[in-house]
C-alpha positions as CSV (number, residue, x, y, z in Angstrom):
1,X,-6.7,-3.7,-8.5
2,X,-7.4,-2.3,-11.7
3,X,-9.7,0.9,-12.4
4,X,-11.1,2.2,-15.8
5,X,-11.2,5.9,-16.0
6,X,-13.5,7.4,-18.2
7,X,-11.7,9.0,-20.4
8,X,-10.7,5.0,-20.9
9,X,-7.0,4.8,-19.0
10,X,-6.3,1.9,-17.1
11,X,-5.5,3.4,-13.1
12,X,-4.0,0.6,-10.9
13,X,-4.4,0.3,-7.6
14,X,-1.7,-1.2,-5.1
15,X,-0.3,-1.2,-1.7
16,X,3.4,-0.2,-0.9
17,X,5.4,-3.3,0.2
18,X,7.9,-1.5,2.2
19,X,5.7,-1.8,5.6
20,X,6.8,-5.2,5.5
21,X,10.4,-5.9,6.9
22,X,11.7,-8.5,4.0
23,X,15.0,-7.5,2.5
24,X,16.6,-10.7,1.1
25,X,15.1,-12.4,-1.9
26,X,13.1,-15.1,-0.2
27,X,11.9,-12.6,2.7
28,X,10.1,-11.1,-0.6
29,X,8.4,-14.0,-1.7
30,X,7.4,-14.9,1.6
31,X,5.7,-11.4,2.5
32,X,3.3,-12.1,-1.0
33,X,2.0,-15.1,1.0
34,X,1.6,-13.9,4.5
35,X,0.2,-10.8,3.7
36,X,-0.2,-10.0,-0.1
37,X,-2.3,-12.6,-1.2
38,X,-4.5,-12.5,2.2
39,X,-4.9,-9.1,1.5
40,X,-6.4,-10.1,-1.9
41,X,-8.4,-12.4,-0.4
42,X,-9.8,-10.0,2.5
43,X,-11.1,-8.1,-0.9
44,X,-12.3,-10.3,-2.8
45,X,-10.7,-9.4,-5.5
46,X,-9.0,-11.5,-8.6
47,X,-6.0,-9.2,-9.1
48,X,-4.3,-7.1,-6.4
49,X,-1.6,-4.9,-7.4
50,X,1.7,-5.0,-5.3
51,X,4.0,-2.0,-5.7
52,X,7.1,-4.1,-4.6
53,X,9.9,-2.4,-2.2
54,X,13.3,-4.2,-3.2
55,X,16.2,-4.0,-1.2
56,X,19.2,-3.0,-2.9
57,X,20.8,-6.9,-1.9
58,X,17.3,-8.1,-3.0
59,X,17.5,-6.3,-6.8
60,X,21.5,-7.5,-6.7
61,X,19.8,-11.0,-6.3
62,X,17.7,-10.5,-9.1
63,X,19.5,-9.1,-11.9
64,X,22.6,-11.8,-11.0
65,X,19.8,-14.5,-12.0
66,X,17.6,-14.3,-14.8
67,X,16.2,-17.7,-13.0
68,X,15.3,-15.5,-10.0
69,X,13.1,-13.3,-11.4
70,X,11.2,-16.0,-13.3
71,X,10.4,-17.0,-9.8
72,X,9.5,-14.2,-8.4
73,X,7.0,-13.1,-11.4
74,X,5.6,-16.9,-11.4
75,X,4.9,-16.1,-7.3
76,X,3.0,-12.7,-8.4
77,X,1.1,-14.6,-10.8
78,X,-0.2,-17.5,-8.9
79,X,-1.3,-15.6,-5.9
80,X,-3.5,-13.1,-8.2
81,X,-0.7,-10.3,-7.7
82,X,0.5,-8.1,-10.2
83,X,3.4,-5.6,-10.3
84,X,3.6,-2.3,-12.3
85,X,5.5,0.2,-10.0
86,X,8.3,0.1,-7.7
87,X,9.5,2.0,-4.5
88,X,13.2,2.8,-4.7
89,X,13.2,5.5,-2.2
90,X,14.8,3.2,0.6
91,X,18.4,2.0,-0.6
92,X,18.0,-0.6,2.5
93,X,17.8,-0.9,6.0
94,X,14.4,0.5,6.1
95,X,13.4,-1.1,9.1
96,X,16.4,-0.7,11.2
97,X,15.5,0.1,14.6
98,X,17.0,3.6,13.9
99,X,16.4,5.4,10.4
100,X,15.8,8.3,10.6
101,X,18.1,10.5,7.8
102,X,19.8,7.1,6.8
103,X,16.6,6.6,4.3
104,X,18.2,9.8,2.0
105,X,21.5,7.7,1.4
106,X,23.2,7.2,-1.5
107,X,21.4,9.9,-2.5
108,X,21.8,11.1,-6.4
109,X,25.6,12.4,-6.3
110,X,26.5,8.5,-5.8
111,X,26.9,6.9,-8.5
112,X,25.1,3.5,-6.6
113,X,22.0,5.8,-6.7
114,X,21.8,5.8,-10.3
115,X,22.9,2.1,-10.5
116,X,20.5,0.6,-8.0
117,X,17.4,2.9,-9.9
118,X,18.6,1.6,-13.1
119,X,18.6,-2.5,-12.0
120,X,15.2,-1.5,-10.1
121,X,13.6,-0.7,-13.7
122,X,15.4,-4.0,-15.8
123,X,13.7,-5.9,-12.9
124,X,9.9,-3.9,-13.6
125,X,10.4,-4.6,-17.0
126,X,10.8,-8.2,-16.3
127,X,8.1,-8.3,-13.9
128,X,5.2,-6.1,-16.0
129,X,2.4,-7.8,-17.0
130,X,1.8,-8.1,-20.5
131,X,-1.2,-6.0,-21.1
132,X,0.5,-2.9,-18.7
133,X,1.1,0.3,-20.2
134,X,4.5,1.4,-18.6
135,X,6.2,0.6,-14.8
136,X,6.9,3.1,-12.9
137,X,9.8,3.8,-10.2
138,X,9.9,6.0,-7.1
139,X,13.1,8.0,-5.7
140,X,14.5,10.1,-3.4
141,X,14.1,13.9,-4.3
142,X,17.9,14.2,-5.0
143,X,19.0,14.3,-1.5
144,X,18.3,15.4,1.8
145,X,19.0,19.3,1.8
146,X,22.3,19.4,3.2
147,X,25.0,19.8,2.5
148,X,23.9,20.7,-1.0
149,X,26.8,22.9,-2.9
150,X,25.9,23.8,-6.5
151,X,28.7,21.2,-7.6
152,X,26.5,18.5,-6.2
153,X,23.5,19.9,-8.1
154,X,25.4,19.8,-11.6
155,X,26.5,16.0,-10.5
156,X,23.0,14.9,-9.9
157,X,21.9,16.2,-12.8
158,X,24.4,14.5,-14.7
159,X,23.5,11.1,-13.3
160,X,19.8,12.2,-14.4
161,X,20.6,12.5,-17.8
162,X,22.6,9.5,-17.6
163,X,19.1,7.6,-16.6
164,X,17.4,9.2,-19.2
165,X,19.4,7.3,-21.3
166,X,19.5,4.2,-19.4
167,X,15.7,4.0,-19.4
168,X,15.5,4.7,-23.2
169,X,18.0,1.4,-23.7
170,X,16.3,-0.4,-22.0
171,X,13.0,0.4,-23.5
172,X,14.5,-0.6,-26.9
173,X,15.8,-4.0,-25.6
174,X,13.0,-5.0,-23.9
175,X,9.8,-2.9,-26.0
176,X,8.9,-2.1,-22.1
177,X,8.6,1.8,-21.1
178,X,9.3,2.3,-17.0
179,X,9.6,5.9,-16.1
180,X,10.7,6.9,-12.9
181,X,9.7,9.9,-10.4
182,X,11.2,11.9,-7.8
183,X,9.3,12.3,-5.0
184,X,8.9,15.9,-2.9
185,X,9.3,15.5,0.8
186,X,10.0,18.0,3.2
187,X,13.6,18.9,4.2
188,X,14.9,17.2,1.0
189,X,16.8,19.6,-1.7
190,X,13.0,19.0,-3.5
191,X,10.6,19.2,-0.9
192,X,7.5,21.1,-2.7
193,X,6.0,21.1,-6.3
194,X,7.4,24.9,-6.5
195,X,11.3,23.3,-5.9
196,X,10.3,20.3,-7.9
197,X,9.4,23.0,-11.1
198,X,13.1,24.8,-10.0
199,X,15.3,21.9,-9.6
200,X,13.9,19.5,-12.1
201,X,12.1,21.2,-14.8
202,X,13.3,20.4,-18.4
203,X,13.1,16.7,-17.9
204,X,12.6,14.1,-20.7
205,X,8.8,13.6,-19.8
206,X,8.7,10.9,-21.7
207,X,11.2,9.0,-18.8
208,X,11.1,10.8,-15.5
209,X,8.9,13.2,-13.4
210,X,7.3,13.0,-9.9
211,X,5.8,10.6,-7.7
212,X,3.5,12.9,-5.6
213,X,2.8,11.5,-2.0
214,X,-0.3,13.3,-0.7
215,X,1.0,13.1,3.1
216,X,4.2,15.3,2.2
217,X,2.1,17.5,-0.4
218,X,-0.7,17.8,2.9
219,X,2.5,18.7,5.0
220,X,4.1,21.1,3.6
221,X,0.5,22.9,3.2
222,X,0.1,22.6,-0.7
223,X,-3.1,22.8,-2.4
224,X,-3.4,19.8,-4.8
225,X,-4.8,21.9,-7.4
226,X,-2.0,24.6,-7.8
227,X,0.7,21.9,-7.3
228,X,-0.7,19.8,-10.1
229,X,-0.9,23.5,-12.4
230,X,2.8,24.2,-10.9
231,X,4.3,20.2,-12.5
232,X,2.1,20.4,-15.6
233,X,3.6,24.2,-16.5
234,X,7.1,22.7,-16.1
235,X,6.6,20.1,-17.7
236,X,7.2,17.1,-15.2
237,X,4.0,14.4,-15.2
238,X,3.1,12.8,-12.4
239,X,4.3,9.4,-12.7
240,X,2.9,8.2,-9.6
241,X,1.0,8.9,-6.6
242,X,1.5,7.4,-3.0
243,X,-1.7,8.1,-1.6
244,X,-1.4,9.0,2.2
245,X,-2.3,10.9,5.1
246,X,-0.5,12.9,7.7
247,X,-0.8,13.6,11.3
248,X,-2.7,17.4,11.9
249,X,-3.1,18.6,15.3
250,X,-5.4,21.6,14.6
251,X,-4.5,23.5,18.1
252,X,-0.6,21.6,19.0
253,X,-0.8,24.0,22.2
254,X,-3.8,22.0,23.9
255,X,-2.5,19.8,26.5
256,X,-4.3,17.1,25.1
257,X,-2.9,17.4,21.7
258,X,0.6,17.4,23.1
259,X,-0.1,14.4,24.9
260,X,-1.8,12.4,21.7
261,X,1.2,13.9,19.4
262,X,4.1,11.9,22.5
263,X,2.7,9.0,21.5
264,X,3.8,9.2,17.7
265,X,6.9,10.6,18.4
266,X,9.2,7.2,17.7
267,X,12.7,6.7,17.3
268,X,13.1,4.8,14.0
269,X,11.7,7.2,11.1
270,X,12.0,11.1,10.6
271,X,8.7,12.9,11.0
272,X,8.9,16.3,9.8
273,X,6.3,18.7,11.4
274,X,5.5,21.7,9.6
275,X,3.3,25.1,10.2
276,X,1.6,27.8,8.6
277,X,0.6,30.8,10.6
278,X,-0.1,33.6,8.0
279,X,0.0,31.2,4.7
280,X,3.9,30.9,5.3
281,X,5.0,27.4,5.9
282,X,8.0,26.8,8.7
283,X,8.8,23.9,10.3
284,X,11.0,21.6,11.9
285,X,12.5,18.1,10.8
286,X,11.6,16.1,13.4
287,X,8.4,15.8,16.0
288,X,10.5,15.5,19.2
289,X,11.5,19.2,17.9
290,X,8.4,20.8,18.0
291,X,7.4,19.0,21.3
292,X,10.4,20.8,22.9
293,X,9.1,24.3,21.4
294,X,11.2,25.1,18.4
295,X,7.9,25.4,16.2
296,X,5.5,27.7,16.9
297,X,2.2,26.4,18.2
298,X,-0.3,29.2,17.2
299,X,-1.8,27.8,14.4
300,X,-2.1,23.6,13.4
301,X,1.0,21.4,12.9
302,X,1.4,18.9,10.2
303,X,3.6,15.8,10.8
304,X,4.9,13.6,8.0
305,X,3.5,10.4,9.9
306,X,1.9,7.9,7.8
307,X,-1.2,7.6,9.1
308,X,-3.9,4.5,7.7
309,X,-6.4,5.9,5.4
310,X,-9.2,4.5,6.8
311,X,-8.9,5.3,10.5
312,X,-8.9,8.6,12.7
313,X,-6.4,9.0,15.4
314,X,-7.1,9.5,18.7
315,X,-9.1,13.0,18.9
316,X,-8.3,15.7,19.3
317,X,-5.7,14.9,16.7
318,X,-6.9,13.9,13.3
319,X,-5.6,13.2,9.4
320,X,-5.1,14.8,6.3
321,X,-7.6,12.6,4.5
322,X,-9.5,15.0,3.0
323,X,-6.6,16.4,1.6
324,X,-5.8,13.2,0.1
325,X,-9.4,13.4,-1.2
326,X,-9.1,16.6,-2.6
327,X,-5.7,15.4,-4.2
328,X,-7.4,12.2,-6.0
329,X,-10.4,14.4,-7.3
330,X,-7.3,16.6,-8.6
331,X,-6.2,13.7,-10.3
332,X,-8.8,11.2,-11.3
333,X,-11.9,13.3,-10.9
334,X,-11.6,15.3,-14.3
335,X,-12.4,14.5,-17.8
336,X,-8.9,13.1,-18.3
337,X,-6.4,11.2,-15.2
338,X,-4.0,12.7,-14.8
339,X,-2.1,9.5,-13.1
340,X,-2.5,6.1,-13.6
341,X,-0.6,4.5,-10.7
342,X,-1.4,5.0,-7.1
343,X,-0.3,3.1,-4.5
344,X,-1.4,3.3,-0.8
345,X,1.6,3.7,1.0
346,X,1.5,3.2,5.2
347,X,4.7,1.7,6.1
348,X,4.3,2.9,9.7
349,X,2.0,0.0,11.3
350,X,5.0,-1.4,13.1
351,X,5.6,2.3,15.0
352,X,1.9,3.8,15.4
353,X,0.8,4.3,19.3
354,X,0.6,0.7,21.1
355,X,-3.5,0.7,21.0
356,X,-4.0,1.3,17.2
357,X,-1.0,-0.6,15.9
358,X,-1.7,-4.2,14.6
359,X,-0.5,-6.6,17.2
360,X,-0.1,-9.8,14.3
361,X,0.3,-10.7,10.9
362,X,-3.9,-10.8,10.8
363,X,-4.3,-7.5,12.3
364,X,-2.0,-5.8,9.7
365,X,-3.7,-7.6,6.7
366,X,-7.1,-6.3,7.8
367,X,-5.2,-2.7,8.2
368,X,-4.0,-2.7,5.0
369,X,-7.3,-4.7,3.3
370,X,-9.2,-1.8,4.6
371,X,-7.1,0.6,3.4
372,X,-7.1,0.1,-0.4
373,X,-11.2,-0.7,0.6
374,X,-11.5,3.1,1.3
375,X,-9.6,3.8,-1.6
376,X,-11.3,2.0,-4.0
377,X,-14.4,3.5,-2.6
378,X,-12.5,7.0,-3.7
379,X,-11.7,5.9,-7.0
380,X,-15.5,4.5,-7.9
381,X,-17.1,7.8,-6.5
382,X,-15.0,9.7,-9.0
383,X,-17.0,7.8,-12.1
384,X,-14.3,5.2,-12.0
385,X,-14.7,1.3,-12.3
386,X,-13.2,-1.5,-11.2
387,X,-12.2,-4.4,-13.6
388,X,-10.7,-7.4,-14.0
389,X,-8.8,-8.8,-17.1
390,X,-7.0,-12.1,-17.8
391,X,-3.7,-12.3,-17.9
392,X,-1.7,-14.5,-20.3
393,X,1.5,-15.9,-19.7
394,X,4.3,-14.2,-22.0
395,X,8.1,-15.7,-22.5
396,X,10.5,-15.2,-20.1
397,X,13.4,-12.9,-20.4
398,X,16.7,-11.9,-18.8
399,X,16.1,-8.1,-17.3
């Protein structure tokens, strides 16, 4: 979906793809019929953004042949879908039954990191619409924090600049900007805004920055307002934003709340729980550890669970919605946006507690139509409005 923003910037709205398990080429095209397109339809809306997840076998299938892509954009089109952003946080494997710290490799020491974020934006350039401003990529926040030895610091930022570069080629082959940003989460070397200004300030802003995700930002107890201050002083725009919630247990040493909080504790992705008694933030990196008492439980936890946007859990836990809230006026609600991609990103259907997780393919497109339906009723409260705009077919070319 597509949003005007008063001070006249195009926002677009999309979902993540990553929720769904596809991770060969014709899993992709598949997941635009089952779900993507349904999910249109559920809205009632002529255009639905996609922000694509793609595999790194997927991309490898892409960029091999030119005749692939051409598919896969002709797919987009006819089903009313459109893609200007893509998630290149998972490398693959994301729906393994175990994932857990798997999801931070290769991280940005590899040189496969850099290569796999590069084909990711020759393939957004291919796929933008005509009439889009820029793409936009997502990635890892350099790695998970250990080990992290300054040598690996000055190698990451050497394959930075070395995308700077990459990104500026490619801009000049193809007359397509994509910029890609790094996305804070906790226990990664960046997991804050204040880390994000230390370990990536001085930037090109013109090609990289950060992708904000408003469940980590919740979790590690950031105020939207400073954080955005904090990027915008050093000089890192916020490329995207993966609008989210996270899990809060306002008193994690009420019987009942331990009990609730079980029932997210899964085996296949990391949830990070964090505290702040006092205003400082500790934590652990996974939920099982603060159930078995290594977090203190005197004031509320904060889990990095993907929760849906539009529904509460079962009380007396709830989410960081209005957090996300806060975040979006942050960002949209002033006389200028300060984003103009957000994507709504819930990959955790599969794994949430047995009596609110979708049990079929209809259950999850109603999950994820309502979703971006509480979002959109976010955005249009702000003074933004929805529109539509046709698309014209433009040549094909090679990424």
């Amino acid at each position: 979906m597509r949003f005007l923003h008063p001070d006249g910037t195009t926002v677009h709205l999309a979902y993540c793809s990553n929720v769904h398990q596809a991770e060969d080429l014709d899993g992709v095209i598949g997941q635009l019929a089952s779900y993507a397109e349904p999910v249109r339809q559920r809205l009632g809306v002529d255009r639905l953004g996609i922000g694509l997840w793609l595999a790194r076998d997927v991309v490898t299938a892409l960029t091999d042949r030119p005749d692939a892509i051409g598919h896969l954009r002709r797919e987009l089109t006819a089903r009313g879908l459109e893609t200007v952003t893509l998630n290149a946080f998972p490398y693959g494997g994301f729906h393994r039954e175990v994932v857990k710290r798997d999801v931070y490799l290769p991280d940005w020491t590899d040189p496969a990191r850099l290569r796999y974020t590069v084909d990711c934006a020759r393939v957004l350039a291919a796929l933008l619409p005509d009439d889009a401003r820029r793409g936009s990529v997502s990635t890892l926040p350099l790695a998970w924090r250990t080990p992290w030895p300054t040598p690996a610091h000055d190698t990451a930022r050497h394959a930075l600049d070395q995308l700077t570069a990459e990104l500026a080629e490619l801009e000049r082959k193809t007359g397509r900007a994509v910029r890609v940003g790094f996305e804070p989460e906790p226990g990664c070397v960046v997991e804050n805004t204040v880390q994000a200004a230390q370990q990536l300030g001085g930037l090109d802003p013109e090609r990289l920055g950060i992708c904000l995700d408003t469940c980590h930002l919740a979790v590690q107890f950031e105020e939207p307002a400073d954080a955005l201050r904090r990027l915008a002083d050093a000089g890192l725009p916020v490329v995207k934003v993966q609008a989210s919630s996270a899990l809060q247990a306002d008193d994690p040493a009420d019987p009942a709340a331990r009990r609730a909080l079980t029932r997210f504790a899964e085996p296949r992705f990391l949830h990070q729980t964090r505290s702040a008694p006092h205003g400082v933030v500790t934590g652990v990196d996974d939920l099982p550890d603060a159930l078995a008492g290594r977090l203190d439980d005197t004031s509320a936890w904060r889990v990095h669970f993907h929760a849906p946007l539009h529904a509460a859990p079962e009380p007396p836990l709830r989410t960081t919605t209005g957090e996300l809230a806060s975040a979006l006026r942050e960002l949209l609600g002033g006389p200028d946006a300060v984003c103009d991609h957000v994507e709504v990103e819930t990959y955790t259907w599969s794994v949430l507690p047995a009596r609110q997780r979708p049990t079929d393919r209809e259950g999850l497109v109603d999950g994820l139509a309502a979703e971006l339906a509480w979002t959109r009723d976010q955005f249009t409260a702000l003074g933004l409005t929805q529109h539509t705009a046709h698309r014209t077919p433009r040549k094909e070319t090679a990424p």
